[in-house]
N, C-alpha and C positions, 0 to 999 in steps of 0.2 A: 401209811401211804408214803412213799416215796418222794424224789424228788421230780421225776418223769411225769408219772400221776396225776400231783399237783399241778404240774405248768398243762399238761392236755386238759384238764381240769377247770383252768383258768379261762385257757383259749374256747372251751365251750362258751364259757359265758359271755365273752367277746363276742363271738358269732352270733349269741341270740340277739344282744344286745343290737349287733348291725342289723339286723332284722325287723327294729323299732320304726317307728316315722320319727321319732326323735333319738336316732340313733348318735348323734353327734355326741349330748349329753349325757346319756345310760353310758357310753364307751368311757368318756371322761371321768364320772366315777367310778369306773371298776376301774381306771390307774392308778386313782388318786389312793385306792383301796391296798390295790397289788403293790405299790410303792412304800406302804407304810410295814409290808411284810418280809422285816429285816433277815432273818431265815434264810431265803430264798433268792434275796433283790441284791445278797451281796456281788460287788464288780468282780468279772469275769477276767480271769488270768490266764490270757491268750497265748500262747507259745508252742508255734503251731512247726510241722513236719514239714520241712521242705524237700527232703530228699524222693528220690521214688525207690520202694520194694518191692522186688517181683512176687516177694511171699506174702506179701499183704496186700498189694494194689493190683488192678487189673489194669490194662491200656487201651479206655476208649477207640476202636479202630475207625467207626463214624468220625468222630472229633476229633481226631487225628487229618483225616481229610480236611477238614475245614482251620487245624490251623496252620496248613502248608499255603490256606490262601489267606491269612495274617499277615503283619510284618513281619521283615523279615525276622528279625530283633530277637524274635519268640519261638524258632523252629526249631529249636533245641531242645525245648522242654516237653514234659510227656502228659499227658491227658488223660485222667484217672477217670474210670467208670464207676457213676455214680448211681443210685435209683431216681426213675423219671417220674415219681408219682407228684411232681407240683409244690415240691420241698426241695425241691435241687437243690437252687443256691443254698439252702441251710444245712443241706446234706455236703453239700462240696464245702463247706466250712467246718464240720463236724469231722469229715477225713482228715485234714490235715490238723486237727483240734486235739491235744495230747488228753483230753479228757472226758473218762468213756460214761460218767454222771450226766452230760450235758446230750438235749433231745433237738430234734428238730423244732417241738413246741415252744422249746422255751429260747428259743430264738425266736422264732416267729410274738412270741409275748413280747419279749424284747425289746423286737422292734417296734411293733406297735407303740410301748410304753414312751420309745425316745423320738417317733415320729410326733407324739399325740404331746410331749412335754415341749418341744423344739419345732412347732411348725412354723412359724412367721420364718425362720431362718430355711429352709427346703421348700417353702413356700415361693421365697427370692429368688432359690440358684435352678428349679427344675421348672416350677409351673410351666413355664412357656413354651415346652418342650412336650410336656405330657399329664398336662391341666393340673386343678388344685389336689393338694395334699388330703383333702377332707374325706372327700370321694374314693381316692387308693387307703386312707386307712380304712375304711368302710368294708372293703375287697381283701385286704391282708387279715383282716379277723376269722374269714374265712377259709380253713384248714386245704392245703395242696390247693393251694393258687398262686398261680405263676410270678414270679419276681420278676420287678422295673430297678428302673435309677434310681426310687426312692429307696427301698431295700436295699440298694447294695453302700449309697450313703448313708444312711442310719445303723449297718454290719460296722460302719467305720470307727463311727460314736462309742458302740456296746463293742466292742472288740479290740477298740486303743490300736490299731494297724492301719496301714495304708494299703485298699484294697487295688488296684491295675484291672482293670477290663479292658479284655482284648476283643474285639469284633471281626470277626470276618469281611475282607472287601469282596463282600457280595452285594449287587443292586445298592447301588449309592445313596445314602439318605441325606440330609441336613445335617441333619447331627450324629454321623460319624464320627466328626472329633470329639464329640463328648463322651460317645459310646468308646472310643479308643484313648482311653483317659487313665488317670491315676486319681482313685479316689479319697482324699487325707478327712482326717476328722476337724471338727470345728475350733478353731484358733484358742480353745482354750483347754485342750485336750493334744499331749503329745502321743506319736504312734512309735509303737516299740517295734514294730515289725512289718511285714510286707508283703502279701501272697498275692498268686493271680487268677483271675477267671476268665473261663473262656465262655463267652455267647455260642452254644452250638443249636444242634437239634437230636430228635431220636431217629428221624432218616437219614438217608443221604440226600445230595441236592435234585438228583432226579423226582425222586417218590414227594419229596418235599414241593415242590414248585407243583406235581402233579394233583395234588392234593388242595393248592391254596389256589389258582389262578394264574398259573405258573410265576406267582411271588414268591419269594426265600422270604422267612422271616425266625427267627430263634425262636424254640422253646423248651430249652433244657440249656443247664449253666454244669462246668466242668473245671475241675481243679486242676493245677499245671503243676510240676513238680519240676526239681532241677534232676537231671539223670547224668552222674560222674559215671563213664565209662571208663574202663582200664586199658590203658592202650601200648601196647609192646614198645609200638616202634617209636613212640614218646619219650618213653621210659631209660630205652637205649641211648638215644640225645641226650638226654636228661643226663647219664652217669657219664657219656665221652664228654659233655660240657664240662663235668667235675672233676673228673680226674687228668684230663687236660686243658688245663688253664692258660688261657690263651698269653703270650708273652711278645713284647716286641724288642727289638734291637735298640739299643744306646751306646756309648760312649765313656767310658771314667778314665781317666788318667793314661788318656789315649788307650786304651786298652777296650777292646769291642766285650760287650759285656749283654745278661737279655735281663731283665726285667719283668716279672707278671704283671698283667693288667688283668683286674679283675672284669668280668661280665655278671651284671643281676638284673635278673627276668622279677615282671612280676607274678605274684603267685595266681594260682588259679580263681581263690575265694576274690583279693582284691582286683580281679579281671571281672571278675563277674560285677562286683560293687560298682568297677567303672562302667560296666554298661547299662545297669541299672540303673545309675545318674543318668546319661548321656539318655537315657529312652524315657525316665521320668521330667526330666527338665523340656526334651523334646514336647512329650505329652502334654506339661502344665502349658508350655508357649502356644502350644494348638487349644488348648483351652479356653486362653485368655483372650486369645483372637476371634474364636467363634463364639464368645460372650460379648464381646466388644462390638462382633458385628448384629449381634439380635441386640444391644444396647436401646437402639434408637429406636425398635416396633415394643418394646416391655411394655412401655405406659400404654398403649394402644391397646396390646392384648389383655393388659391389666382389666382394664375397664370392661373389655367384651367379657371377659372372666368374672369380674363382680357384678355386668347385667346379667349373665345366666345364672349365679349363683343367685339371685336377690330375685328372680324368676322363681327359680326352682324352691325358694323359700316362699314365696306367697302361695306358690300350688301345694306344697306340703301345708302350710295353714292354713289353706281353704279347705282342704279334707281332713285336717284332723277334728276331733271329737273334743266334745267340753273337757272331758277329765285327762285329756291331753294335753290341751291348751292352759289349764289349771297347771298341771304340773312344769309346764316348759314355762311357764310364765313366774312360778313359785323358786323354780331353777335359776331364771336368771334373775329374780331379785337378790335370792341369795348371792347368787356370784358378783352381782351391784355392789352389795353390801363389805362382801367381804374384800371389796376389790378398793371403796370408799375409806374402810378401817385403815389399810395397810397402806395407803401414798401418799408422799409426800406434800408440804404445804404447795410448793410450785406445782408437782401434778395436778394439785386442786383447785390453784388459780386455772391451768390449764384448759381444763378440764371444764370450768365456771364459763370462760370465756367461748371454749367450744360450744357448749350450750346456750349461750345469748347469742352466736353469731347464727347457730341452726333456728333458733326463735325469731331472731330479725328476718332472715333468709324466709322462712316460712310467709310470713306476716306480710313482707312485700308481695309472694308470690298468691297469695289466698285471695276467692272470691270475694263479694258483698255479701252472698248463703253465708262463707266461710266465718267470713270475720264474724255475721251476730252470729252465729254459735259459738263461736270460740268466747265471746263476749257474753252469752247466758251462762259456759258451764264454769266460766271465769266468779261470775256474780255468785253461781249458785255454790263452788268453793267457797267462797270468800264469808259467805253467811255460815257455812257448816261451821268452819273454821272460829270465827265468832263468839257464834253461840256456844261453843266448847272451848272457847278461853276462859281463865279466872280473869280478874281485875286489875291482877298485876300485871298479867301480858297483855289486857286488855290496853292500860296506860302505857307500856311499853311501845304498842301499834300508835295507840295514836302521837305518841312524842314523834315517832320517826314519819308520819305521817305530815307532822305539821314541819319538823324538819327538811323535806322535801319541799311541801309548798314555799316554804322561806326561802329555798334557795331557787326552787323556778320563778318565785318574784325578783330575787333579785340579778338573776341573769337575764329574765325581760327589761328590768331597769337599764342595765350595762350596754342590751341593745340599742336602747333607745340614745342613752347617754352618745355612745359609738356612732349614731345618726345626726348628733348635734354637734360632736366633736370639734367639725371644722369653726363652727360660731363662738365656743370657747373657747379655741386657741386666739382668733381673733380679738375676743374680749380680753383677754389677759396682757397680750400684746400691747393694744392701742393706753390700759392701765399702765403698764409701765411705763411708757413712753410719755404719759400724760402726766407722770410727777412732779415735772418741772415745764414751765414756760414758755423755757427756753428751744426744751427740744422738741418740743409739741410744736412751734411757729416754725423751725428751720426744717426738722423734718417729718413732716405731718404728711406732704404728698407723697416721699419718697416710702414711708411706712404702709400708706392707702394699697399704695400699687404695690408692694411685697406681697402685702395679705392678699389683695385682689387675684395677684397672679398664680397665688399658693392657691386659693380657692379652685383655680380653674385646671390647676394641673391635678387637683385628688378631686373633682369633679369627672374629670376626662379617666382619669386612673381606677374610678367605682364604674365608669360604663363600660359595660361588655362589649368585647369586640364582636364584629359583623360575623357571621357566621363562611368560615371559608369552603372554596367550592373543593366537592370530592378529589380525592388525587385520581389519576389515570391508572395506577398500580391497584388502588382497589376495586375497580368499574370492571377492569382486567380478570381481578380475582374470581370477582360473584358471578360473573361474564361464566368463566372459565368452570365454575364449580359446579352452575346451572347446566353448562350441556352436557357434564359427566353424569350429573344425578337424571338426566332427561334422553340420556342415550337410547338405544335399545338395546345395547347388554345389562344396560343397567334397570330395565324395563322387561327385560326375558322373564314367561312364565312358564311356571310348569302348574299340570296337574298332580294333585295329592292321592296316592292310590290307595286310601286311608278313607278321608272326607270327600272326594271328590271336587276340593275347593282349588282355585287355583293360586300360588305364592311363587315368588322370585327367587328366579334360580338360585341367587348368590346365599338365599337363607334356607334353602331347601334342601333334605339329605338323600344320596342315592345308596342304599343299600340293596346286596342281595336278599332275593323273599325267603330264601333259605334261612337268612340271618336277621330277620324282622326282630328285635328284642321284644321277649315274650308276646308271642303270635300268637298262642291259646286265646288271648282278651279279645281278639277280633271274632268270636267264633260269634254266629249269629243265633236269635232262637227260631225254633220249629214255624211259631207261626209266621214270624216275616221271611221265611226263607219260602215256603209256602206261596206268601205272598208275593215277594218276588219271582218265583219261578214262573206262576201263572199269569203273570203281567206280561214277561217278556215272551217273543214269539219263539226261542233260540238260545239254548245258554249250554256256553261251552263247557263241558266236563272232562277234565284230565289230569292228568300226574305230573306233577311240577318238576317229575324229573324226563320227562318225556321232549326233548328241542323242538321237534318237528307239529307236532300237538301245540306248543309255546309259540312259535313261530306261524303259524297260521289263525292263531287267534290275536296275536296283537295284529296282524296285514286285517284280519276280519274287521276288527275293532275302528278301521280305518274305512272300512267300505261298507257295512253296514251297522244302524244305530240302533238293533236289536241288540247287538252282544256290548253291550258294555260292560260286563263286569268277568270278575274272574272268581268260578266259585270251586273249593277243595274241600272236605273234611269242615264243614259247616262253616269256612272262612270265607270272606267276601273282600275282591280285593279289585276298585274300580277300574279298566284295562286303559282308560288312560295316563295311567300315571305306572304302566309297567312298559318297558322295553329291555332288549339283549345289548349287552356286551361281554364281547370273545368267548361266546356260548353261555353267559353266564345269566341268568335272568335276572333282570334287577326290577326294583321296585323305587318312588319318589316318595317319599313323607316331606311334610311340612315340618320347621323346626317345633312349631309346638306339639305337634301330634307324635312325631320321636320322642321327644323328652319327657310324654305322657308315657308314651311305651317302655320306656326305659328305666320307668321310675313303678313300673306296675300298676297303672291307671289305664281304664278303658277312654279311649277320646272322646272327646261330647259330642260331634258331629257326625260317628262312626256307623259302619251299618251296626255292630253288633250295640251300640247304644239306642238302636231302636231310629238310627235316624237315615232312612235310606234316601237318598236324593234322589235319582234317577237322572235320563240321561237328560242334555240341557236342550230345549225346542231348536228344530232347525233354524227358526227365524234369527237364531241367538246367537249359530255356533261360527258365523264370519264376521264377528266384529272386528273392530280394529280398536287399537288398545284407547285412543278418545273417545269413540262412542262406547266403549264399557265405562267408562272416567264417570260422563255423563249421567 
């Protein structure tokens, strides 16, 4: 077996592995596997073609159009035809790659391996851009699928080079400056070298826009090459600069006399280096600025990002299987353990303290149910533990048991002491003063009234100030917070074309029904379609590629409360939660009912789960959003 072989070989396994419900883990040990296989895992010695050959390369003439609408920077260079089968970027790296042993697979391994070794770090510089890392390594185990920003920075890692992605200014995004960036490897890896990619597509932008909703968006990546042309009449300057050396007029001993003055050009190669600075340094300062200005939304998105992630992890647990749950659970002891072996004594204070402040935090936050149970399975530890100690750990519990009590006595004592305080300082006081006679008759009232007045000022100094009244600036705030969260944009509903339930706009997704993620699961069975069809007096039947059919069913849906639903190919899809934009039909899901679809789960409230609502009684359908409250 080869070395080709091996790596498509690998990359199968990968893919089943994404296939799991605990794919996360199955993925992680086949790296930890593939890394141990010195053979194969040896670092790749990059030293790539920059020139362009007419007898080797072809000249993209598609992506050629698209990079005339690039900067300008880049209109020099030539655009190499690649294969579009969903390996591009790896294939546009393999062309200019001087070595013909290395596959598209074993890039694509590659990168998974340095995604999946280095994620906290790609996790920081792209999440917010185009969600977690977890998810796209999931997608890249998957042979001919399409490459992101994570791919083309993790090519930077395994290839030691600084990758340039150039974007077309086509339909302006956000993050254009990142998309028109220079991509370097992680600060502890230098780059020997430097190529560039171009974002194109396999049409041109007509067929392209016609195809998407008249959107441009990339899907095919193109390697750029520098193209030295020969050029005569360069050539000919070039020799009249040499052989006539430019001279000026002087002066020596009164006698007019000429001089050469030399002239030096720079060369070709350090022309180019300088522009390559001048477009890389441009590049990083546009970088640095459109990081600088998504700085202050990060922790926001953060958070949204770890509620769906901490989502999507308890509907995976809620479906998976015992000997699922056994394993994932056996997994992550292990990785406990071995994670407990290997850190340091400070990670472990760390580490200690993390977990009493999540124990405290809990403990505040828990019922009166909560506490006695926490409080029986506490007891009923405590006895196991016990009765499976010897004698020696037996006496060992109870020393530090009585050790404990001794010092909660004697920090109750201190209390109390700390309560009487002021009467002792008094007593010791009036003692020494009382040593002699003399000082005790002269000053005996002036010592009275010291103490007296010290009483009263750590008297005054133990009572709690009055409670002060709220500021204006906060009255303002919760003023101010209450009628944004109380708006009616903030109150807008839609119907779910899914559940037929209704959810706020701002958490509700519009996709087209064309694009429903895995829309087989809605299909419904025989007898509730049956059912349904015989209830209703009317149900519309048509081809969801039909506008005119589409369009007279959602106007129906509006004027009579027979047609509510929309049924295809045994799919049931509720007609309030479907309407048109710019001919396109779209449909409303709720976030939860998406991210059931998404993840290859049937929704629980669906028709095809057996749960058909029907439509809502007239007396129902003119509330207003209070008396639904109600």
């Amino acid at each position: 077996m080869d070395r080709g072989e091996k790596f498509a070989m690998l990359l199968q396994h990968l893919e089943k592995c994404s296939e799991s419900i605990v794919y996360y883990d199955e993925i992680a040990s086949i790296v930890q596997q593939i890394r141990q296989m010195e053979s194969i895992m040896a670092p790749i010695h990059f030293h790539p073609n920059q020139v362009f050959d007419e007898t080797k390369h072809v000249i993209d003439v598609i992506a050629k159009k698209y990079l005339e609408k690039a900067t300008d920077n880049v209109h020099h260079l030539v655009p190499i035809k690649v294969a579009a089968d969903g390996n591009c970027l790896y294939n546009s790296i393999l062309l200019v790659m001087n070595n013909l042993m290395a596959t598209a697979d074993e890039l694509r391994v590659r990168t998974i391996i340095e995604l999946m070794i280095n994620e906290a770090y790609y996790e920081n510089i792209f999440s917010q851009f185009i969600g977690s890392v977890t998810f796209v390594i999931k997608a890249i185990c998957k042979n001919n699928t399409f490459s992101e920003l994570y791919e083309i920075s993790a090519l930077c890692n395994v290839l030691r080079c600084n990758i340039r992605s150039i974007y077309p200014k086509i339909d302006f995004r956000e993050d254009m400056a990142i998309l028109n960036s220079v991509f370097t490897p992680r600060p502890s890896i230098i780059a020997n070298c430097d190529i560039t990619i171009l974002w194109s597509h396999v049409w041109n932008e007509l067929d392209a826009r016609a195809t998407n909703n008249n959107v441009w968006s990339p899907n095919h990546f193109v390697p750029l090459m520098q193209s030295f042309v020969y050029d005569e009449s360069d050539h000919s300057n070039m020799s009249t600069s040499i052989a006539v050396t430019p001279e000026k007029k002087t002066f020596k001993n009164n006698t007019s006399t000429r001089i050469r003055s030399p002239e030096f050009e720079l060369s070709p190669s350090r022309r180019l280096r300088t522009e390559n600075n001048m477009g890389t340094n441009f590049a990083q300062s546009i970088i640095s600025n459109a990081l600088q200005q998504h700085k202050s939304g990060i922790e926001n998105q953060r958070q949204v990002r770890l509620d769906i992630l901490k989502e999507r992890a308890l509907t995976s647990r809620m479906n998976e299987t015992t000997e699922h749950r056994q394993i994932r659970l056996e997994k992550q002891k292990e990785r406990d353990d071995l994670k407990q072996m290997t850190e340091t004594e400070e990670e472990r204070q760390i580490r200690l303290e993390k977990k009493k402040e999540n124990a405290r935090s809990h403990r505040r936050n828990e019922t009166e149910e909560q506490h006695q149970i926490r409080l029986e399975k506490q007891k009923i530890r405590d006895q196991s533990s016990r009765s499976n100690n010897i004698d020696e750990q037996r006496q060992i519990r109870l020393e530090k048991q009585r050790k404990r009590s001794q010092a909660n006595r004697a920090k109750k004592k201190l209390e109390k002491l700390a309560s009487g305080n002021i009467d002792v300082q008094q007593q010791d006081i009036e003692m020494q003063f009382t040593k002699t006679e003399e000082y005790a008759s002269c000053d005996g009232k002036s010592i009275s009234g010291f103490t007296q007045n010290s009483n009263v000022k750590k008297k005054n100094s133990s009572c709690s100030p009055w409670p002060e009244p709220i500021p204006r600036d906060l009255k303002e705030t919760c003023l101010q917070q209450f009628l944004q969260q109380m708006s009616m944009s903030a109150l807008a509903e839609v119907t779910c074309a899914v559940c037929n339930v209704r959810s706020l706009v701002q958490t509700s997704k519009k996709v087209p029904v064309s694009k429903i993620p895995n829309i087989h699961l809605l299909k419904v069975s025989d007898e509730l379609k049956d059912l349904i069809l015989s209830t209703q007096s009317s149900v519309l039947r048509h081809s969801i590629d039909d506008t005119t059919q589409m369009t007279g069913h959602v106007q129906s849906s509006t004027s009579f409360n027979s047609a509510s639903f929309y049924y295809e190919n045994g799919i049931i899809l509720y007609t309030n939660g479907l309407h048109q934009e710019n001919k396109t039909h779209m449909s409303t899901l709720c976030q939860k009912y998406h991210v059931a679809l998404t993840k290859g789960i049937i929704p629980k409230f669906s028709a095809a789960n057996n749960m058909w609502l029907g439509d809502v009684p007239a007396e129902l359908q003119d509330l207003t959003i209070p008396e639904e409250k109600l």
